[in-house]
C-alpha positions as CSV (number, residue, x, y, z in Angstrom):
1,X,0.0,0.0,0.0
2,X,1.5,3.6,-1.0
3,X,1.6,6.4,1.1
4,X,-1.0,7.9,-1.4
5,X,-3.3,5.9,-0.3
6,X,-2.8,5.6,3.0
7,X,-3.0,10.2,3.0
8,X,-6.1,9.6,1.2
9,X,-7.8,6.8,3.5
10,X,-6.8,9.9,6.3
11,X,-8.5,12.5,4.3
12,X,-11.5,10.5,4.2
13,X,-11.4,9.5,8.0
14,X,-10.7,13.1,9.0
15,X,-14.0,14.2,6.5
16,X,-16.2,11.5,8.2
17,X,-15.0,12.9,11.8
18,X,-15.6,16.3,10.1
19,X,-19.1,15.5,9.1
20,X,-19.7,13.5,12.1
21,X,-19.3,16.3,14.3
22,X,-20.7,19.3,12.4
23,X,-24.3,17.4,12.2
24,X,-23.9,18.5,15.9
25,X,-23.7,22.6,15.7
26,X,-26.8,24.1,16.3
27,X,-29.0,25.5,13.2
28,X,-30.0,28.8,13.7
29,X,-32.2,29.5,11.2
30,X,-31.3,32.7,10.0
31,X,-30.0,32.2,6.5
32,X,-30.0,29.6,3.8
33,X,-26.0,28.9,4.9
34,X,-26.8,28.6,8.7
35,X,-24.0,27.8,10.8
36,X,-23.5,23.5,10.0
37,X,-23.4,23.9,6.0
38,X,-19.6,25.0,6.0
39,X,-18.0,22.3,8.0
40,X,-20.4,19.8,6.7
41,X,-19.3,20.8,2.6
42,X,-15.4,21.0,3.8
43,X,-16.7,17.5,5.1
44,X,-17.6,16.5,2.1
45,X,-15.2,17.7,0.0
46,X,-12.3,15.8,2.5
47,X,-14.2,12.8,1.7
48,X,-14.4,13.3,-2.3
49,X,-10.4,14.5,-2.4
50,X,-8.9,11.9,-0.3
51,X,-10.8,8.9,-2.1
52,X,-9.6,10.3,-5.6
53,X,-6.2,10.5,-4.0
54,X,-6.6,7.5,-2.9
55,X,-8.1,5.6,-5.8
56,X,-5.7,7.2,-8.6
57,X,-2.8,6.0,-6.4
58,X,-4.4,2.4,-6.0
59,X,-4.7,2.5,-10.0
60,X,-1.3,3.3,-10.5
61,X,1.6,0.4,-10.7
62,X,4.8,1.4,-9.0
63,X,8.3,0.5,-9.9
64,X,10.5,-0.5,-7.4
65,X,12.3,3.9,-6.4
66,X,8.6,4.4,-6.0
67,X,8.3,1.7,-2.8
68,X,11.4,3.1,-2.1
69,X,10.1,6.6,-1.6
70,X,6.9,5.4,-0.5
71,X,9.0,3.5,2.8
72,X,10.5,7.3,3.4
73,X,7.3,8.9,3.0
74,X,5.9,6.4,5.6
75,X,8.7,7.6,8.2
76,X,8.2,11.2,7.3
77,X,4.5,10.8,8.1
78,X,4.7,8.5,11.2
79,X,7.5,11.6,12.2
80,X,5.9,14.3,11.4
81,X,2.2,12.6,13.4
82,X,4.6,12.4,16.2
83,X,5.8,16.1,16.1
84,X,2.1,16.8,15.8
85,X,1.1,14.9,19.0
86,X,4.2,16.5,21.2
87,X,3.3,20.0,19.6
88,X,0.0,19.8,21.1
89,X,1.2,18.8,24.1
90,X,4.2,20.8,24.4
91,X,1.9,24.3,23.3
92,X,0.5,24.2,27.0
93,X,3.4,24.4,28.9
94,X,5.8,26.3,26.7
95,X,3.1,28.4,25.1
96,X,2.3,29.4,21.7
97,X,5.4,31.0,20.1
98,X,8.4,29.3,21.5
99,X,6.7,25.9,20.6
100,X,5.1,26.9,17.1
101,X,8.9,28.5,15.9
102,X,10.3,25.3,16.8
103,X,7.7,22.9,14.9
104,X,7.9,25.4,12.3
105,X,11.5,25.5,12.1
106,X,11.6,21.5,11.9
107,X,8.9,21.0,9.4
108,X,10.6,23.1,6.9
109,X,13.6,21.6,7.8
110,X,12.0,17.9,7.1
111,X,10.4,19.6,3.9
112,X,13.5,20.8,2.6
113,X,16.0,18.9,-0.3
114,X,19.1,19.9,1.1
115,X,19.9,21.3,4.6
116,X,23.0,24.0,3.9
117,X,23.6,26.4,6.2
118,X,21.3,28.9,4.0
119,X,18.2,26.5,3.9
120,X,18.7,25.9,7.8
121,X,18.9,30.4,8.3
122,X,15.9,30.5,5.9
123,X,14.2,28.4,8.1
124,X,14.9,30.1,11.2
125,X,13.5,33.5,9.8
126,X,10.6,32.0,7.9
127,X,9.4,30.3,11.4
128,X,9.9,33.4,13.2
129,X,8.2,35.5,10.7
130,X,5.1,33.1,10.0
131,X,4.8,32.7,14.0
132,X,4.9,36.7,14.7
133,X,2.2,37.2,12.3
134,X,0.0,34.5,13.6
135,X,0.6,35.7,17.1
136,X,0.2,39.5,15.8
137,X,-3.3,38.5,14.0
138,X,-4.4,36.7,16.8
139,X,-3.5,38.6,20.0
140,X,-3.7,42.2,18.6
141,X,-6.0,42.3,15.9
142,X,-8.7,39.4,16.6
143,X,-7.6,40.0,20.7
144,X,-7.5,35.8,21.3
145,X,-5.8,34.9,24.0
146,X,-3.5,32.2,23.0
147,X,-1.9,29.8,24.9
């Protein structure tokens, strides 16, 4: 099984979840878009993406550099799940900024080809950057309190 497939058999678990819990937000009944039709249509549209992903990736016959890449794919997924899970943990005691530059800072670094000296600075501003403006957005202009 490729990593195609198995990123499309998450996009469609994450819509069903999606859908799952949307048919519990309240309907208003002010408009023709109440509240619920949003998440339900990103719902559906996780569902519809992920099983085309994952079909035209179960249609496809792979040599053997594509298993290859596939087995790395799986252990940049498996890794980056795991960052996920200790960024969500870690955001509560650390808080917001120092956690988010560092997760930030490592997924670029896991995205990137080659990790020179420039790639590894680039990432260091671009994660410093990206965070400020999230905090900046949030705290000053929307005026959430984040963790």
């Amino acid at each position: 099984m490729s990593a195609s497939i198995l990123q499309g058999l998450g996009l469609c678990a994450v819509g069903i979840w999606l859908f799952i819990e949307s048919l519990s937000i309240r309907s208003l009944g002010y408009d023709a878009l109440d509240a619920p039709f949003f998440p339900k249509l990103s719902a559906v549209l996780l569902i519809i993406f992920g099983a085309a992903i994952a079909l035209s990736a179960a249609l496809k016959k792979e040599t053997k550099l594509q298993k290859e890449r596939n087995r790395q794919s799986y252990t940049k997924i498996i890794l980056y799940m795991c960052m996920l899970i200790a960024y969500a943990i870690a955001v509560k005691s650390l808080g917001f900024v120092v956690t988010t530059i560092f997760f930030i800072f490592i997924s670029y670094l896991m995205m990137a080809k080659k990790r020179s000296l420039k790639e590894i600075i680039y990432s260091i501003t671009f994660a410093c950057a990206t965070t400020f403006a999230f905090w900046y957005i949030f705290e000053k202009g929307l005026k959430v309190i984040l963790p």
